[in-house]
VOVOKE-651975 format. One line per field, with one value per residue (C-alpha): chain; x, y, z. Coordinates in Angstrom, 3 decimals. Example, Ala and Ser with C-alpha at 12.3 -4.5 7.8 and 13.67 -1.06 7.14 Angstrom:
2
mol A:A
u 12.300:13.670
v -4.500:-1.060
w 7.800:7.140
***
This chain:
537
mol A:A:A:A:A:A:A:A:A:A:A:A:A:A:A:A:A:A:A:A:A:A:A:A:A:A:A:A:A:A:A:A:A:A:A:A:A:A:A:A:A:A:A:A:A:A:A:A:A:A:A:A:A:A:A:A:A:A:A:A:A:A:A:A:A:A:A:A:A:A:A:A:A:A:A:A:A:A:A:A:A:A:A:A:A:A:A:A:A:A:A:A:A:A:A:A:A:A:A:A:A:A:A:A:A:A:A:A:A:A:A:A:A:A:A:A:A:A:A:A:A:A:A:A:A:A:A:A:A:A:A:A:A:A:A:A:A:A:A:A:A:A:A:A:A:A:A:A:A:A:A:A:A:A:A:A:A:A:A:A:A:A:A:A:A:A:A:A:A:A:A:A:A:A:A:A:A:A:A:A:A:A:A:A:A:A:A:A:A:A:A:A:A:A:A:A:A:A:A:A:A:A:A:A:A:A:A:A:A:A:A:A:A:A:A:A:A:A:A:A:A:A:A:A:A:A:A:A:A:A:A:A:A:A:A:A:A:A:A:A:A:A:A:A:A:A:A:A:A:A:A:A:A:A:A:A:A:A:A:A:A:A:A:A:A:A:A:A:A:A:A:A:A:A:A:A:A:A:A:A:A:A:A:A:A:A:A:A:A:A:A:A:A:A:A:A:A:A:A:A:A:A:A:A:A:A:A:A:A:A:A:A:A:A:A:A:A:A:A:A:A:A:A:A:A:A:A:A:A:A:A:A:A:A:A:A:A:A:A:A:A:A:A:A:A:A:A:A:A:A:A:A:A:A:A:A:A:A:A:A:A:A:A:A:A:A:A:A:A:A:A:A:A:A:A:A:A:A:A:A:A:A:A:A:A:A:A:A:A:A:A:A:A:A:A:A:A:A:A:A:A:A:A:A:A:A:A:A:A:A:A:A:A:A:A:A:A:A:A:A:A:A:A:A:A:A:A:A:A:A:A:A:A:A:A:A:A:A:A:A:A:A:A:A:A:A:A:A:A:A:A:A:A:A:A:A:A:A:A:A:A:A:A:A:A:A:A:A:A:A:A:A:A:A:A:A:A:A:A:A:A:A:A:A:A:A:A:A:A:A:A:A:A:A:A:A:A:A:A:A:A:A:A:A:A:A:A:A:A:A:A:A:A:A:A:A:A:A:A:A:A:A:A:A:A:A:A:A:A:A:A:A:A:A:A:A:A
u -67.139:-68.816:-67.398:-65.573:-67.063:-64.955:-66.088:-67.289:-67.486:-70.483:-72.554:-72.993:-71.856:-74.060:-76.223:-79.775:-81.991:-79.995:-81.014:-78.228:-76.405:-78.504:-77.310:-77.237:-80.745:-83.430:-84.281:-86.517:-88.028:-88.137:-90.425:-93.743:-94.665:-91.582:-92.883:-96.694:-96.039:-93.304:-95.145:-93.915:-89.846:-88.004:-88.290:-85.970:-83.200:-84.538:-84.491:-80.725:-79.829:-81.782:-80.035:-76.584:-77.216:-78.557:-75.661:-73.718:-70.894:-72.252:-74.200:-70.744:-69.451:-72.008:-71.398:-67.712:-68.043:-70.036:-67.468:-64.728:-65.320:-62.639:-59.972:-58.870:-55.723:-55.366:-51.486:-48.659:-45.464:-44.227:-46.699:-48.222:-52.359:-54.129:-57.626:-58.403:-60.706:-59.154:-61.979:-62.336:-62.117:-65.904:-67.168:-65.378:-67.073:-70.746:-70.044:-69.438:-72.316:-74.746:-73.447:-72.220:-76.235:-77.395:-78.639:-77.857:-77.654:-81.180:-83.511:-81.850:-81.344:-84.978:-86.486:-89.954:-89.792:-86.804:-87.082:-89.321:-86.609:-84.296:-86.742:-86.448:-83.030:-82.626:-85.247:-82.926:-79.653:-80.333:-81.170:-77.385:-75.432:-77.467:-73.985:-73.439:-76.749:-75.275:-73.021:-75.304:-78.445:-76.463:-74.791:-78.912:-80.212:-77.488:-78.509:-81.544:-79.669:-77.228:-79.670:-79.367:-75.561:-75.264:-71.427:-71.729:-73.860:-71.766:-68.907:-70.682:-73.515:-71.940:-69.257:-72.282:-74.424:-71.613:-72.699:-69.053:-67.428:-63.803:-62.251:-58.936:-58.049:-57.484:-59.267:-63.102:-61.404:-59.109:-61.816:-64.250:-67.205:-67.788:-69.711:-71.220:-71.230:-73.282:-72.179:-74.745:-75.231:-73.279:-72.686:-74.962:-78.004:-78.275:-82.106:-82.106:-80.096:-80.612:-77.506:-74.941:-72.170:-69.646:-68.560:-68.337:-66.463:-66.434:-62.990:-63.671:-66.220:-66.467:-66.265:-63.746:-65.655:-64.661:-66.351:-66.830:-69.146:-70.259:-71.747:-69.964:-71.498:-68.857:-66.262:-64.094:-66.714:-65.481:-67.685:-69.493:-72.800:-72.694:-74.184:-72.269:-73.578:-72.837:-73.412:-76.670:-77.871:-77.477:-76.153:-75.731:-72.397:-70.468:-66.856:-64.605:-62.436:-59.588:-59.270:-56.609:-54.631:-54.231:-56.306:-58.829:-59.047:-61.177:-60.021:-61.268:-61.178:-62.050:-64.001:-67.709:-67.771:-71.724:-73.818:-74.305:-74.987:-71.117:-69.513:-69.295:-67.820:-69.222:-67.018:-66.250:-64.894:-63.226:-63.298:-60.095:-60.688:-61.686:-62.544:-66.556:-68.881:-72.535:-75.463:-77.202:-77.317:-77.075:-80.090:-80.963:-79.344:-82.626:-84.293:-81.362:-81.117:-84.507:-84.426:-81.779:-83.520:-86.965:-84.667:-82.695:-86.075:-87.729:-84.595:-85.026:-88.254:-87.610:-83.956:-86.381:-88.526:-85.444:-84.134:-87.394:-87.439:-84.226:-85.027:-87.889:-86.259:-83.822:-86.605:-88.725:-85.695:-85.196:-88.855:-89.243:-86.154:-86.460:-88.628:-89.506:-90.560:-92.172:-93.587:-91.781:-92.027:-93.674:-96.509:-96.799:-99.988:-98.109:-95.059:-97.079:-99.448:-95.864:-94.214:-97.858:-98.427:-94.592:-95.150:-98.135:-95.529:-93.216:-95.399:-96.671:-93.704:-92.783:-96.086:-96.304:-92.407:-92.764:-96.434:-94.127:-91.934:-94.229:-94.727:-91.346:-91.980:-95.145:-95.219:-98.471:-98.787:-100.221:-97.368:-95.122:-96.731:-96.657:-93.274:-92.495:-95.751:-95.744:-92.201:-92.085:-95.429:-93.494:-89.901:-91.953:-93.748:-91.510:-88.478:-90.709:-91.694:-88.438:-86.343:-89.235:-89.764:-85.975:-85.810:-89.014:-87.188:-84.225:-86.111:-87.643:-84.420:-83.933:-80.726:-79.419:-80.410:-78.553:-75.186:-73.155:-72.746:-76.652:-76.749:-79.480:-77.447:-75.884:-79.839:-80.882:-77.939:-78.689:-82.514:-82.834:-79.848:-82.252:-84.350:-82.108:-80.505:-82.025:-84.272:-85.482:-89.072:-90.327:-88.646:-90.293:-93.758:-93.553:-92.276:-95.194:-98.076:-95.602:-96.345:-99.870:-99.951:-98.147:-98.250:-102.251:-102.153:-100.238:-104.197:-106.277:-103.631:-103.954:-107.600:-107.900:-105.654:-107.508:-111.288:-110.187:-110.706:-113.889:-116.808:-114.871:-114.228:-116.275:-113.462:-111.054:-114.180:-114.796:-111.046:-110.804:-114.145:-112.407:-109.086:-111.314:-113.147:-109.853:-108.512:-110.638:-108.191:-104.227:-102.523:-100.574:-97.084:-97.989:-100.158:-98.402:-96.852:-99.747:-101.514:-99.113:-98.942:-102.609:-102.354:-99.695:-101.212:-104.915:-102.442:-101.049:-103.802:-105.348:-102.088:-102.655:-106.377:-105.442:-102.684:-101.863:-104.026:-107.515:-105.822:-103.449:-105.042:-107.974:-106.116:-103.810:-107.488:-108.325:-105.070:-103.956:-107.392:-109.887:-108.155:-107.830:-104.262:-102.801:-99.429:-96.958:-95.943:-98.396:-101.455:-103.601:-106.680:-108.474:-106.258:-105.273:-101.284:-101.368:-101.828:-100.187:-97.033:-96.692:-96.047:-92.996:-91.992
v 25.711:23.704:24.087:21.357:20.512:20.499:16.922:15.453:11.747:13.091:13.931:10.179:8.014:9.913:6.829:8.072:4.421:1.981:0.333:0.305:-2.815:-4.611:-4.798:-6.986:-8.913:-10.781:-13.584:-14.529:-11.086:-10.206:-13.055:-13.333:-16.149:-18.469:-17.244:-18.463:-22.257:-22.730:-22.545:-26.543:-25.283:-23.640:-19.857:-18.338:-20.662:-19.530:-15.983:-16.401:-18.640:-15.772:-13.412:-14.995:-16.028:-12.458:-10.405:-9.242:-11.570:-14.556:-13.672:-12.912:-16.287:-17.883:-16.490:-17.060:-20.348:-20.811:-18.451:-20.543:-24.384:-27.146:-28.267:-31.680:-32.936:-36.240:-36.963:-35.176:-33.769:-37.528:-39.052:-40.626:-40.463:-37.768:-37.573:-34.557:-31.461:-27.933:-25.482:-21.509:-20.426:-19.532:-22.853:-23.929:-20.770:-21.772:-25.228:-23.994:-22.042:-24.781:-27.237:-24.934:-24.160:-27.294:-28.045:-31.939:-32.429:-30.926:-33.012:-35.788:-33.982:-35.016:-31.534:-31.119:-29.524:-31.073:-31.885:-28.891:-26.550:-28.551:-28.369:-23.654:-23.922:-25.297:-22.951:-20.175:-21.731:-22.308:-18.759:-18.124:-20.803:-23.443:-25.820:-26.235:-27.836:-31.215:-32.075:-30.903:-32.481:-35.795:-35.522:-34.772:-37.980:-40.680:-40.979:-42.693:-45.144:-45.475:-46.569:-50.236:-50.854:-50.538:-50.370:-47.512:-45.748:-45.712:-44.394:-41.993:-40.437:-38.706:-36.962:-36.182:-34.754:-32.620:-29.112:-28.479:-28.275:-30.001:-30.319:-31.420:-34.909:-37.694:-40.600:-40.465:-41.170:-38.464:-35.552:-33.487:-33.277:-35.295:-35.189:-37.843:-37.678:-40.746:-42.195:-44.309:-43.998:-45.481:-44.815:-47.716:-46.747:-43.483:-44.390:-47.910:-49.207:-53.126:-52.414:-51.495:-52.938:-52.345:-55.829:-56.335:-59.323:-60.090:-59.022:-60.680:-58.656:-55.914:-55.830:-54.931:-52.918:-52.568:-50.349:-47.022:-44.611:-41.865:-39.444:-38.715:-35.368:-34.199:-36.481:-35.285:-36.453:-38.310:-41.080:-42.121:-44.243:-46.463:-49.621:-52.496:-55.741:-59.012:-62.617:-62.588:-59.226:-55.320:-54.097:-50.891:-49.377:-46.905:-46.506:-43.932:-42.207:-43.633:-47.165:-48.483:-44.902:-44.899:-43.684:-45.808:-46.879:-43.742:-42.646:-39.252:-39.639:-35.997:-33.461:-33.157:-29.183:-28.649:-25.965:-24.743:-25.688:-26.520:-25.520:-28.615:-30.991:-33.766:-36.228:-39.520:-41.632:-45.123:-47.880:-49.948:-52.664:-49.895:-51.540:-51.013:-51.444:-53.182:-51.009:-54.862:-58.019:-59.144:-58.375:-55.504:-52.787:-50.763:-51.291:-49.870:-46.737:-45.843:-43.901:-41.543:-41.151:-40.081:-37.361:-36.351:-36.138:-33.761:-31.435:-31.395:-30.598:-26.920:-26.201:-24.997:-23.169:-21.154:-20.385:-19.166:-16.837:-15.547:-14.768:-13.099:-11.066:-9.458:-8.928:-7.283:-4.948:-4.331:-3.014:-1.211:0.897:1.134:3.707:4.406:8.022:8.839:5.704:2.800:-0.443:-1.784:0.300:-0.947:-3.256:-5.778:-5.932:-6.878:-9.272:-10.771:-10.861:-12.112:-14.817:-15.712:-15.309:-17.999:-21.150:-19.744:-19.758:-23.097:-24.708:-23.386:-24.687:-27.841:-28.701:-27.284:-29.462:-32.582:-31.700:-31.935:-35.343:-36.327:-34.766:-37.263:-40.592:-41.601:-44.428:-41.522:-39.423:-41.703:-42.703:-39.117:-38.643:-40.662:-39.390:-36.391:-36.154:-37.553:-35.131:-31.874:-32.672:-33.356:-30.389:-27.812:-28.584:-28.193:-25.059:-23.690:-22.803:-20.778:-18.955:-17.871:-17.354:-14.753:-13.056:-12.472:-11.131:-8.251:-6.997:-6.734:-7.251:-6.332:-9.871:-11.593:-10.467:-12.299:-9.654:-9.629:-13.303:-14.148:-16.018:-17.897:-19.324:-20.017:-22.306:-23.746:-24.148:-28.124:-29.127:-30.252:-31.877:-34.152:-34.838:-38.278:-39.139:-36.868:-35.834:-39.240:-41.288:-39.295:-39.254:-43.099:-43.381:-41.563:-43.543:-46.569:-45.316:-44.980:-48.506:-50.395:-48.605:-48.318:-45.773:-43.387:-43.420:-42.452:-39.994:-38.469:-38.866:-37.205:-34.125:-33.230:-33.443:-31.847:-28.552:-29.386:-27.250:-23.963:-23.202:-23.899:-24.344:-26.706:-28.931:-29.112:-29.419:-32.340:-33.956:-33.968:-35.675:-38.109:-38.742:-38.407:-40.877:-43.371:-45.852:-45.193:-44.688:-46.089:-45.156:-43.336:-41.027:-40.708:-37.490:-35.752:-37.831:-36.854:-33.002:-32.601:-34.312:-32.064:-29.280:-30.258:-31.170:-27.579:-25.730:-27.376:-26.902:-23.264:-22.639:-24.504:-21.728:-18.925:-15.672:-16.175:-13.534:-16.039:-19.181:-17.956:-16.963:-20.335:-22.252:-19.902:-19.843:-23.329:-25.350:-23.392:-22.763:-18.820:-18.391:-18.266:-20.340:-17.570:-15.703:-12.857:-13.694:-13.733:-11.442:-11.155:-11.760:-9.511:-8.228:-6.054:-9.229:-11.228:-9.187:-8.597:-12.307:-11.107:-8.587
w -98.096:-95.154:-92.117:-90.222:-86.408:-83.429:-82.561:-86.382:-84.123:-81.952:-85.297:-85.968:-83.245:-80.394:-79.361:-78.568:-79.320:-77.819:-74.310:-71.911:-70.946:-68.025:-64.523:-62.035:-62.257:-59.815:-61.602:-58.981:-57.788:-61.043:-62.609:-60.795:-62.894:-61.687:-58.167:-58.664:-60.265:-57.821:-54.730:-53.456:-53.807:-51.441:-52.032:-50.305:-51.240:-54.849:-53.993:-53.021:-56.197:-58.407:-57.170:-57.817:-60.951:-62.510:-61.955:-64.839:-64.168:-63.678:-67.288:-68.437:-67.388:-69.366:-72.627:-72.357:-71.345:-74.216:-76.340:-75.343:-75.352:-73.730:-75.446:-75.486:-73.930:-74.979:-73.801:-71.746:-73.225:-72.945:-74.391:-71.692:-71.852:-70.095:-71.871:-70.362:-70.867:-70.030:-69.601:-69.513:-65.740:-66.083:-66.435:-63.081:-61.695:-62.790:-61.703:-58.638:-58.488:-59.196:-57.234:-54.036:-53.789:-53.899:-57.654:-56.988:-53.440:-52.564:-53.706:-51.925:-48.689:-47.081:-47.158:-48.501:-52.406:-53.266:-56.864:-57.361:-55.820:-58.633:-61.512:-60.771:-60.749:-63.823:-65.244:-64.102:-64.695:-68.119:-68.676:-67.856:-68.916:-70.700:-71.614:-68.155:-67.374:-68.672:-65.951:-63.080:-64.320:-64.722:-61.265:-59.810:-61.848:-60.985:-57.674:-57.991:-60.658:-58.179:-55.654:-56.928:-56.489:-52.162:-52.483:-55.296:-53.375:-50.074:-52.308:-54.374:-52.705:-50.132:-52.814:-55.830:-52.979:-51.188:-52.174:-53.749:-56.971:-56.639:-60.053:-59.777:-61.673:-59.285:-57.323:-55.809:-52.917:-52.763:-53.806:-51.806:-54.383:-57.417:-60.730:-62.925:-66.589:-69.028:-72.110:-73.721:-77.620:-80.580:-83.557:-85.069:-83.277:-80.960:-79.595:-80.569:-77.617:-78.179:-80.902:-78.053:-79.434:-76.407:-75.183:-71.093:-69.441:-65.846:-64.372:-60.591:-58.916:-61.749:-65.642:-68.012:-71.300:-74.798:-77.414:-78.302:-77.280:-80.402:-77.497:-73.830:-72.206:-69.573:-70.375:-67.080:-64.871:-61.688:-63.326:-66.446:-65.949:-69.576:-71.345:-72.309:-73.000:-71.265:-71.943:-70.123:-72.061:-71.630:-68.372:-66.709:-65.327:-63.320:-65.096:-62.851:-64.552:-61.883:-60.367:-57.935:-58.073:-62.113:-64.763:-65.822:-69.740:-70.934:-73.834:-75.386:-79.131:-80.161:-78.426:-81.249:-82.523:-81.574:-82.431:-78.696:-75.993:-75.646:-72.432:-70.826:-74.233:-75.878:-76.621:-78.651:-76.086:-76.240:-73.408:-73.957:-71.350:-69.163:-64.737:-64.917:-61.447:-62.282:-61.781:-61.610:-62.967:-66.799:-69.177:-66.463:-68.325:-69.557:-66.285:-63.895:-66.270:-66.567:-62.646:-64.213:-67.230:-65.644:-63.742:-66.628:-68.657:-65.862:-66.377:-69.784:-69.612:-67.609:-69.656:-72.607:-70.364:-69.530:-72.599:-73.703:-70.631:-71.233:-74.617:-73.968:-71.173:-73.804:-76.082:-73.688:-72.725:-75.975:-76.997:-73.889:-74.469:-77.842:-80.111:-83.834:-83.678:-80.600:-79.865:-77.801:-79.090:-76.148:-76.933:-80.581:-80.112:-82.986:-81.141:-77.744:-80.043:-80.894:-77.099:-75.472:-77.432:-76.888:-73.369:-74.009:-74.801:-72.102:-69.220:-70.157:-70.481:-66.869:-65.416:-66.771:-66.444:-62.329:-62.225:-63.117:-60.780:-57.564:-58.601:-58.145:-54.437:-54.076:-52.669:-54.174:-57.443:-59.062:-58.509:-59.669:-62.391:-63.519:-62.767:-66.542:-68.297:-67.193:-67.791:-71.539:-72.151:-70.778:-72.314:-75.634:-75.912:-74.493:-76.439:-79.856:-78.581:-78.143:-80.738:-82.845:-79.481:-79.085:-82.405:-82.977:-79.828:-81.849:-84.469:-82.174:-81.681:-85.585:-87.078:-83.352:-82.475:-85.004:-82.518:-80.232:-77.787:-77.186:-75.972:-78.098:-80.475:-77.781:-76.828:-80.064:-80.514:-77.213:-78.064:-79.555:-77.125:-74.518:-77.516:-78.349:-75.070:-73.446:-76.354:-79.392:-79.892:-81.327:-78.634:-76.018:-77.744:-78.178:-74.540:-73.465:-75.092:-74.290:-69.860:-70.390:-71.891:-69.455:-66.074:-65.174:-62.862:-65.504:-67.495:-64.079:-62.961:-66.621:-66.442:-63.227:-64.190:-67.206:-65.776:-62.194:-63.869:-66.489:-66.197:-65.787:-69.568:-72.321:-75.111:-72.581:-72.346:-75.964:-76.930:-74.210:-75.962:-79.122:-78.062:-76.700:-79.529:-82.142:-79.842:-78.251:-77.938:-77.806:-80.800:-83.431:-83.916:-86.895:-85.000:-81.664:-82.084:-82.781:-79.933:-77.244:-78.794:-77.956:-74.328:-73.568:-74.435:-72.861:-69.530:-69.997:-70.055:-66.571:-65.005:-66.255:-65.416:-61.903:-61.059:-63.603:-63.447:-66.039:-68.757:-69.139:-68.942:-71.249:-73.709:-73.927:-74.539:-76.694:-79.135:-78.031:-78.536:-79.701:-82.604:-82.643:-83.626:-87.152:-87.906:-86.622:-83.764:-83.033:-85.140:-82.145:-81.221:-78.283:-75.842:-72.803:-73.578:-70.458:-68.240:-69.986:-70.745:-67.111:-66.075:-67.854:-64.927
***
């Protein structure tokens, strides 16, 4: 007979290769990387905001907001309308945290680094709570839209720049802190938006609109900036959610069950003769949005730098804690082919999305020029990047990574969001050949990023000779992704060779243009993992 142990649990439940849970984390201290390509922001305000948003609760709050989407509450116990979100306390508490520290009042403050100090805390907001980007990158880019309407702007600025999160359900007027939400696409035509089919009609000074709107992100906004079109063409509007001490006509028709990305609800929404505020004049529509959209397109460009930083932070853990037999996985030189050539997308993405960003801090026709190129050429690149990064992180975990409780799940459901968010991959490479054919100083800005580093590597010059000669002339449409796929990545590697250490910069040419990389994550040679894998901290 065997004998029985005292404790039979401890013979196969004793955990010996498991990594602990993480503690509290620096994400600014702790990523050297952020540090060097966000020398224009504020750093110590992004010390303090790294610091807040790595401890263990604030990573709890994301995954439960996350976990546990709104719900809808469309009408009271008597019937009468509400269309309302409810929403997990967490979400309140990572609103709070965003906008408390200044994610969309600082760039309009007047202090240098601005929109640079933005464009890192989105990077490290997203690596916590990626659903609740939305609603703080839309309160950020309204302003500028804003900018054309006087009035609005008296009434609005002062509440979406107020460094507070006040989400109780009644009039601008009667809040401390607002946020601004956008409803633009249709059902007949998401990108295509000469097929709004939303009717406006002037009501006195303002509009009345009817239609219905297929996407709404952050429904309970204070406001929703729309399209509707008008006799004289498309026009842009602000609709609050409350006029003259009564809910405005915003009607929530269902809340959309997304694949992540979902803490702050998107939402069918219907305007039934809802009071609207011009943005401008009839047939201006496109014109008045396009400031928001530049913004919103600069946030979307650093979201899926984020995500692929967080994922690679877990995987990191993971293979540093981690052994099969006496070996860590760290040390297997596969596993840090793998991570470093990960690393590779990730660190580019964060340059050339921070890069962009100290344009929008310029003054200069260059700089603004870049601020939509550049913009539509980071966006475009970094959000393709993304989900195979998050999702070769996952698989370095093993089957481990396939689980909730890890968080990886969580980012690789989050990983197109900011993709399709303010124009999918073919919008933005079309906008982007579209900038350098109609704003001049977008093609000498270009022109004078790419050659301010020739001479210094061998295989950037060659790559940039080829794109030259593939491309002579701009592109047709057929052609434009892969046109705007090698710019971006020619514009990455300057930004690169300009301010990341040479291990990493020399191996980007070498796996991104010259052509020494095989189709999947980790078939690299030649590169320098130590160097690289420390950018990782």
């Amino acid at each position: 007979m065997f004998e029985s142990s005292p404790h039979p649990e401890t013979d196969t439940h004793e955990v010996k290769n498991q990594p602990m849970p993480r503690a509290d984390l620096d994400l600014w201290e702790g990523d050297p990387a952020l540090r060097d390509h966000a020398f224009a922001a504020d750093g110590d305000h992004l010390s303090v905001y790294g610091r807040k948003m790595g401890r263990a609760e604030m990573r709890d709050a994301g995954r439960a907001s996350e976990r546990v989407p709104p719900e809808a509450v469309l009408f009271d116990a008597g019937g009468r309308r509400l269309d309302e979100l409810r929403y997990h306390p967490s979400y309140h508490t990572l609103m709070q945290a965003g906008l408390g520290a200044g994610y969309a009042a600082l760039p309009w403050e007047g202090a240098g680094g601005g929109h640079s100090t933005n464009a890192a805390m989105v990077y490290l907001t997203a690596q916590v709570a990626p659903g609740v980007c939305a609603p703080l990158s839309m309160t950020y880019a309204a302003m500028p839209a804003l900018r054309a309407a006087p009035a609005l702007l008296e009434d609005w600025a002062p509440k979406l720049t107020a460094r507070l999160y006040d989400p109780a359900v009644r009039p601008l007027a009667r809040k401390a802190a607002a946020t601004m939400g956008l409803a633009i696409a249709e059902k007949q035509g998401g990108s295509d938006l000469g097929g709004v089919s939303t009717r406006a009609v002037r009501d006195g000074d303002a509009y009345r609109l009817r239609g219905h709107k297929w996407f709404c992100t952050a429904p309970m906004s204070d406001g929703l900036i729309t399209l509707a079109m008008a006799p004289g063409g498309l026009i842009a509007f602000v609709v609050p959610r409350w006029t003259e001490g009564v809910r405005n006509a915003v009607h929530v028709q269902r809340l959309k069950d997304t694949a992540g990305a979902r803490a702050a609800g998107l939402a069918e929404i219907e305007f039934a003769d809802a009071h609207a505020v011009a943005l401008g004049p009839e047939g201006e529509g496109l014109k008045r949005l396009e400031p928001m959209q530049r913004h919103m397109r600069l946030d979307g460009a650093l979201m899926p730098a984020g995500l692929m930083r967080a994922a690679l932070s877990k995987a990191t853990h993971w293979a540093r804690h981690r052994s099969i037999g006496e070996t860590r996985q760290i040390d297997l030189p596969m596993m840090r082919s793998v991570l470093a050539d990960l690393a590779l997308d990730w660190e580019g993405t964060l340059a050339l999305g921070l890069h962009v960003a100290r344009a929008f801090d310029g003054a200069s026709e260059e700089d603004r020029a870049m601020t939509r190129l550049g913009g539509s050429l980071a966006k475009y690149l970094g959000n393709k990047l993304c989900p195979p990064v998050v999702a070769e992180a996952m698989e370095a975990l093993g089957g481990s990574g396939y689980v909730e409780e890890t968080g990886l799940p969580m980012l690789y459901c989050s990983a197109p969001a900011s993709g399709l968010w303010d124009g999918v991959g073919s919008v933005i490479a079309l906008d982007a050949v579209m900038s350098l054919r109609d704003v001049p100083a977008a093609g000498a800005a270009l022109s004078d990023e790419l050659g301010r580093v020739t001479g210094q590597y061998r295989r950037y010059d060659a790559a940039l000779r080829a794109h030259m000669e593939r491309f002579p002339h701009l592109p047709d449409e057929g052609a434009a992704r892969w046109y705007v796929d090698s710019l971006a990545t020619l514009l990455t590697a300057s930004v690169l060779i300009r301010h990341a250490p040479p291990a990493v910069s020399e191996a980007y040419i070498a796996t991104r243009l010259a052509g020494e990389r095989g189709r999947t994550a980790g078939a690299i040679q030649g590169v320098d993992t130590d160097k690289i894998l420390a950018r990782l901290g």
